[in-house]
N, C-alpha and C positions, 0 to 999 in steps of 0.2 A: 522526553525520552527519545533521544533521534541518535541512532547508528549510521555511520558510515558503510555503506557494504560493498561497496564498489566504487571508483572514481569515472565517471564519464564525463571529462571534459569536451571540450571544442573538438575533439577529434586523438586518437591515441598517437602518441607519440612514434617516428617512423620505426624499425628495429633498427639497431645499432648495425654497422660494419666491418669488420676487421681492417687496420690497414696494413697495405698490400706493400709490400717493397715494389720500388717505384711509380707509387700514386703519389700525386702531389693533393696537398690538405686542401677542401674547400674555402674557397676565403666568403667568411660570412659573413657581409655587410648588413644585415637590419638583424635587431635584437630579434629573438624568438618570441614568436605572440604569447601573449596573455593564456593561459588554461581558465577553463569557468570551475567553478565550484564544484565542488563533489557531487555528487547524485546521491539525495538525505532521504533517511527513508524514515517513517516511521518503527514502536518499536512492535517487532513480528513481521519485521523487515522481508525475512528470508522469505516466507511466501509470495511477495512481490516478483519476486524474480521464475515464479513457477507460474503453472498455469496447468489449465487440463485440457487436453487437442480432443479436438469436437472436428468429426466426418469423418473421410475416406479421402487417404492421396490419390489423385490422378496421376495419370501419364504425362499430362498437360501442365506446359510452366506458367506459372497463374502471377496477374502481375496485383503488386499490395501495396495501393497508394497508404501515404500515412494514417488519412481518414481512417482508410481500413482498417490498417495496424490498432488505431485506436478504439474503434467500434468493436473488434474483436476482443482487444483487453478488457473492455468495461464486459463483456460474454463472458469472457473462459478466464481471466487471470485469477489465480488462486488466492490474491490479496480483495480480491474484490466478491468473489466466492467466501470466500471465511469472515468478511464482516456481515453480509448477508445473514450467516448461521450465527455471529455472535448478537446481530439483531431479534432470530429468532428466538435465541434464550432471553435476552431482556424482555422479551414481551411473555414470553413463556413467566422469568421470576414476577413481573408486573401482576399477571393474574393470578399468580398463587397468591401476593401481598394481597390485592385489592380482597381475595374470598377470604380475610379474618374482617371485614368490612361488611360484605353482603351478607343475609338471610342464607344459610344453611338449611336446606330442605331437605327429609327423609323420609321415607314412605318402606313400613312394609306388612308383611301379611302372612302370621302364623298361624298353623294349625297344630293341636299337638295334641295326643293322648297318654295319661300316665298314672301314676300309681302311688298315693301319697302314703308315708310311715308317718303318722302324729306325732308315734314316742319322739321321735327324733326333734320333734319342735315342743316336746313338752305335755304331750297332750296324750300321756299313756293310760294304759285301760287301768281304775282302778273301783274298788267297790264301794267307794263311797266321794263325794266332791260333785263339783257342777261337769265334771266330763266323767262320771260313771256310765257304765255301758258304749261306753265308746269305742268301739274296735279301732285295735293299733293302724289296721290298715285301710285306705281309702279310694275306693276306683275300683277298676277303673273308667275313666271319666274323661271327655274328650273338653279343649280349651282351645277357643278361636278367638284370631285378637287381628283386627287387621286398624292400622292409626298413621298420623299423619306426625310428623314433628319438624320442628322448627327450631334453632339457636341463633338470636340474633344477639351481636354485642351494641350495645348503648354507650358505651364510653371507655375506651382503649387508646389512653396515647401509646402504649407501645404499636398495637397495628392501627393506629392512624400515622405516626411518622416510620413507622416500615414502609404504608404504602408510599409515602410521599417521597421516600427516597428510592424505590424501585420507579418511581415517574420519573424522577430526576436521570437515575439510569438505565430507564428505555430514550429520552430524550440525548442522551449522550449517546448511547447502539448509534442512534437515528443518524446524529450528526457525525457518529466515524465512519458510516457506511458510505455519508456524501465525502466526509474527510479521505476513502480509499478509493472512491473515481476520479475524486479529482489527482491523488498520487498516481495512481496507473496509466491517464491521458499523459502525465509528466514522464511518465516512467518509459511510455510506448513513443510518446514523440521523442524521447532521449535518446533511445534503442535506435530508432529509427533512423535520426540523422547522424548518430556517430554511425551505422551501417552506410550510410551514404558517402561520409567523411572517407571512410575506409575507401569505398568503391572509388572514389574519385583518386586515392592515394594509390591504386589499384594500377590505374588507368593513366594517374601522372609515371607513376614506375614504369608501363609498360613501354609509352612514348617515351622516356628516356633510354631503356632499354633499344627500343631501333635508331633511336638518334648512336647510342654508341655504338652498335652492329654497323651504322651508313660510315661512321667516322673509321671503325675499325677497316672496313674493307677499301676506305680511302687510303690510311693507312699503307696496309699490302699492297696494295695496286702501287702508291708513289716510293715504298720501297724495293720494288722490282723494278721501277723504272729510274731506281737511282739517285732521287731527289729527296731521302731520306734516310738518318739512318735508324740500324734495327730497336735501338730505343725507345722510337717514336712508335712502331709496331707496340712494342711491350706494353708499354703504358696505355696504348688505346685498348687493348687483349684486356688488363688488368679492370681498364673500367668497365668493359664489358662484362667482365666476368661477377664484378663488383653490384653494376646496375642488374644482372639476373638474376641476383642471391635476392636485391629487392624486391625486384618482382615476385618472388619467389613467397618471404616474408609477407608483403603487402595483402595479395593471394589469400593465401590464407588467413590473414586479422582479417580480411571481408568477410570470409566465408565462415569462420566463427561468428562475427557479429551477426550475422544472417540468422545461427545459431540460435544464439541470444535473444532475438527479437520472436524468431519462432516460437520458441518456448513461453513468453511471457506471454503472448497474444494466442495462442493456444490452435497454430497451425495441427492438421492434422499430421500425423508421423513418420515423414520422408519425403513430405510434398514441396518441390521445388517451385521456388518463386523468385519472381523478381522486383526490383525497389523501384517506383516511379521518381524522378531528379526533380518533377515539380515540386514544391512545396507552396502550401498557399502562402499569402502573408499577413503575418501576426503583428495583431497592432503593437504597437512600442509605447511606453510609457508615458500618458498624457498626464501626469500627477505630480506633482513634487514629492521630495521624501517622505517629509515629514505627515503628507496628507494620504501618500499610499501607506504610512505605518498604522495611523486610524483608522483607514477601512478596513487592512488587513486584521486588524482586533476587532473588527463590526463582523465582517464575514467568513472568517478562516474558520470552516465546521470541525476542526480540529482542536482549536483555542476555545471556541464555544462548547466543546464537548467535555474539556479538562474544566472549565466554569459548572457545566451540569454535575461535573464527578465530584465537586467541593461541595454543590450544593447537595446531592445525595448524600455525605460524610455529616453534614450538619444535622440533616433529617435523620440519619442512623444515629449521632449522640443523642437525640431529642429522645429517640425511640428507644435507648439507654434507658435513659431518664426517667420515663414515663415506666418503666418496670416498676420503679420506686413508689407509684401513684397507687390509688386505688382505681379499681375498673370494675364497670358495673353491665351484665351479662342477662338475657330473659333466654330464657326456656320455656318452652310450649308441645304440648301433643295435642292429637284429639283422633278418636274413632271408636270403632263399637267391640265388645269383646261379651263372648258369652262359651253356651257350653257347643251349641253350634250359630251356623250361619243366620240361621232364620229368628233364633232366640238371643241374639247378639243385642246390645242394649248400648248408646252412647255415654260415653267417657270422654272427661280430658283432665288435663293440668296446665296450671300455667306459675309458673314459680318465677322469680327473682333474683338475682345473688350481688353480692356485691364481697367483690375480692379486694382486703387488704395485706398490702406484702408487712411483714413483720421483720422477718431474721431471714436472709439466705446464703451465712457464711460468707459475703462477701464477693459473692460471684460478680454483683453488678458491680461492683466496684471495678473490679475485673476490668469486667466487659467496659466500663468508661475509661479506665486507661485505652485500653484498645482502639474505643471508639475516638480518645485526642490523636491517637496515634496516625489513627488512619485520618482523620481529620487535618494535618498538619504534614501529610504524606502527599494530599491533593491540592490542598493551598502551595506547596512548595513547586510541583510537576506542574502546574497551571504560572505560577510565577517561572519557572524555568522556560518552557515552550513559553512566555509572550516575549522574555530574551531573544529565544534562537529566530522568532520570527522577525525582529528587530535586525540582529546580524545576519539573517538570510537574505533579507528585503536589500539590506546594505551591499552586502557581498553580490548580489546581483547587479546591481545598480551600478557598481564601481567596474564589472565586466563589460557590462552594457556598454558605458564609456568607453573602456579602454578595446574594446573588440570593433567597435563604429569606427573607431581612429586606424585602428591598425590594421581594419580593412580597407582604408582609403589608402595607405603607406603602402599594403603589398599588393595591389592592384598596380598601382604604380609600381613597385621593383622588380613584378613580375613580367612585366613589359621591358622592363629597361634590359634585364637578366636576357631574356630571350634576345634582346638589340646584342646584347655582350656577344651570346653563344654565335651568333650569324656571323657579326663581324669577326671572333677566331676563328671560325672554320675559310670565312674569306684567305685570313691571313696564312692560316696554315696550309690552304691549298694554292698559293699564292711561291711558297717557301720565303715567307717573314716572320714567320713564329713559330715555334716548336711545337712539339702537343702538350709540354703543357699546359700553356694558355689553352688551348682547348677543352683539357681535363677539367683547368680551376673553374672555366666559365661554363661547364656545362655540371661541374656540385653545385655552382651560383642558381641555378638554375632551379637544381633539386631542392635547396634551401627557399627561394624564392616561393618555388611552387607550394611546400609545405607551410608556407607561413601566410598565403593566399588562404590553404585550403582549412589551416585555424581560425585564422579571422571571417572568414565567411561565413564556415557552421558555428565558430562560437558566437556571434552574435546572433543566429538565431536560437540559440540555446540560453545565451541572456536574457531574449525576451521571453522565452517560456520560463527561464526561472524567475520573474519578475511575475507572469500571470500566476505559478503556481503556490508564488509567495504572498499575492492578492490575495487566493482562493477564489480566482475567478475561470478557473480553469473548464469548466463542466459550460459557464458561458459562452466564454471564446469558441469551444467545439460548437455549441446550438448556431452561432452565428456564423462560421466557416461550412456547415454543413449546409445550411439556410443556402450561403452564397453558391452550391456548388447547385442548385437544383434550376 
């Protein structure tokens, strides 16, 4: 059961531009990078994205390396909080199951005074039989009874495979609660570096934005002096104005993703902070395919948890079943009962039963539909999720590739772009090019830089989704935490 709820690729896409009467079009030389994979959430997805802010803002702008970010989500994220409480109900249904299992003990202790009518049981006054002279009425009369009791069952498959599938479904609690840390560490280092992605988009806009202010006011200056005409003004105005609608845009996609990240990692509320650019580094795939899709079935506590929920469905039809059985039951008391405490005298029982079901209309029938139903419900969910972990592992994999490569391509173009942008500004302030070469070489520029800053974050966002398709996630953190001390 996995929803899409949000796309966080390698980084969001820049905002669009209008274009401007006379801007000349960027000429895009390298294809646009690769995007990674959606951000898959489990299903009760939406609480992932929430969290609950624990402390008091300061004044103080507090800086929140990723560790943090993560340490904090596995605290406060609201997906990590709600499998916590659906763990505490499985343990909670676990011990009601197991007590039609255990000795049932009761203890109590009455005293009472009252007032017997015979007639009413039979025993009215008359002048002749073995209860002549007997007066109707009797007391009153004081009765103390204080005893012990006990029901134990002897043999119940119905609450023997009750219990046995509330074990199966505390066992699956157990393993979705590891299954929503390890989603939240994916979910906070997601947050994380798409906020970064931003920042750096941020800060690429702002530097182009004074690169076109230095060009613009070249510009002016060389059409006052004559060696230009007013077109060349326009068009450098236009990018200008063009590049600080970016910045503009950019700006704010930071300062929401900032948002985003607050929220899931459960900042206090208003409290500014800022992103540390190191990021440690996360191992990369030492596995082949086929060898990480076997361990991701060995250790994905989410996969292992849809296995527990089939096996709990099995145990529930058994416990179907077992209605139709006969089951055999003791009962026991013991204590002293008299007319008071001191003349109280011991008693017990100890009884037997053995219950056979005969006729119940049909109910268990019932209930065994239900029971294939739900049985064939979690065989099916458990066969779906080892799929999507198959094409998650895959779709990671093939990012991983293609984000390594086209990080090595826009390192490279983005070098070259910036060679492009120097030598038009040479030529233009030279009077051998016009502004547009200027213009086109410095979109080349903006394109470059964006496709830089895809292929950078999304390959580390490759390898996280490649850890998080392991479910090795909860590891990697103990071993980066380790290296940070």
């Amino acid at each position: 059961m996995i929803l899409t709820l949000f796309v966080i690729g390698a980084a969001t896409a820049p905002p669009a531009v209008a274009q401007v009467p006379g801007q000349m079009p960027a000429q895009q030389t390298e294809a646009p990078a690769p995007r990674s994979a959606p951000l898959q959430m489990p299903s009760t997805t939406q609480t992932f994205i929430g969290g609950v802010p624990s402390g008091t803002a300061t004044a103080d702008t507090i800086t929140v390396t990723v560790l943090d970010a993560v340490r904090r989500a596995l605290a406060h994220n609201l997906g990590v909080l709600t499998a916590e409480e659906q763990l505490g109900r499985a343990q909670g249904a676990h011990w009601i199951a197991l007590a039609g299992l255990l000795p049932n003990v009761n203890a109590h202790v009455s005293e009472t005074r009252q007032i017997l009518n015979l007639a009413a049981f039979g025993f009215g006054s008359t002048s002749t039989g073995p209860f002549a002279g007997i007066p109707p009425l009797v007391g009153p009369f004081n009765v103390f009874d204080a005893r012990i009791g006990v029901q134990q069952s002897v043999f119940d498959l119905n609450t023997i495979n009750n219990n046995r599938a509330e074990n199966h479904n505390l066992s699956a609690a157990k393993l979705m609660q590891m299954s929503a840390r390890n989603f939240v560490i994916h979910v906070a280092g997601v947050l994380y570096i798409q906020a970064l992605a931003n920042s750096a988009r941020a800060d690429s806009a702002r530097a182009q934005q004074q690169t076109a202010q230095t060009l613009y006011d070249q510009a002016v200056d060389m059409k006052n002096s004559g060696l230009i005409a007013g077109i060349d003004v326009l068009r450098a105005q236009v990018q200008l104005n063009a590049q600080t609608q970016r910045v503009t845009a950019a700006v704010n996609d930071f300062e929401k993703s900032k948002l985003s990240l607050a929220r899931v990692i459960g900042l206090p509320l208003g409290q500014k902070f800022a992103l540390d650019p190191a990021l440690p580094e996360l191992p990369a795939a030492d596995l082949a395919f086929e060898q990480t899709i076997d361990r991701a079935l060995q250790q994905r506590p989410d996969y292992q948890a849809a296995l527990e929920r089939v096996r709990a469905a099995e145990a529930a039809r058994q416990a179907v079943v077992g209605e139709l059985l006969p089951s055999v039951h003791v009962n026991a008391d013991y204590g002293a009962i008299g007319l008071t405490v001191g003349s109280a005298l011991a008693t017990y029982t100890l009884g037997g039963a053995v219950n056979v079901p005969v006729f119940n209309g049909g109910r268990t029938k019932g209930r065994l539909l239900q029971a294939d139903a739900d049985l064939h419900q979690r065989q099916t969910e458990a066969e779906d999720l080892k799929a999507s972990i198959h094409y998650e592992l895959q779709g990671a994999f093939l990012d991983l590739k293609a984000t390594n490569e086209q990080l090595q391509v826009a390192t490279r173009a983005r070098e070259l772009a910036a060679q492009q942008l120097t030598q038009a500004r040479d030529r233009f302030a030279a009077g051998v090019a016009s502004s547009v070469e200027v213009v086109q070489a410095q979109e080349a520029v903006a394109v470059a830089e964006e496709q830089f800053i895809d292929a950078r974050f999304g390959y580390e966002l490759a390898k996280g989704a490649v850890i998080r398709g392991v479910g090795a996630s909860q590891d990697v953190l103990k071993q980066l935490i380790g290296g940070t001390h």
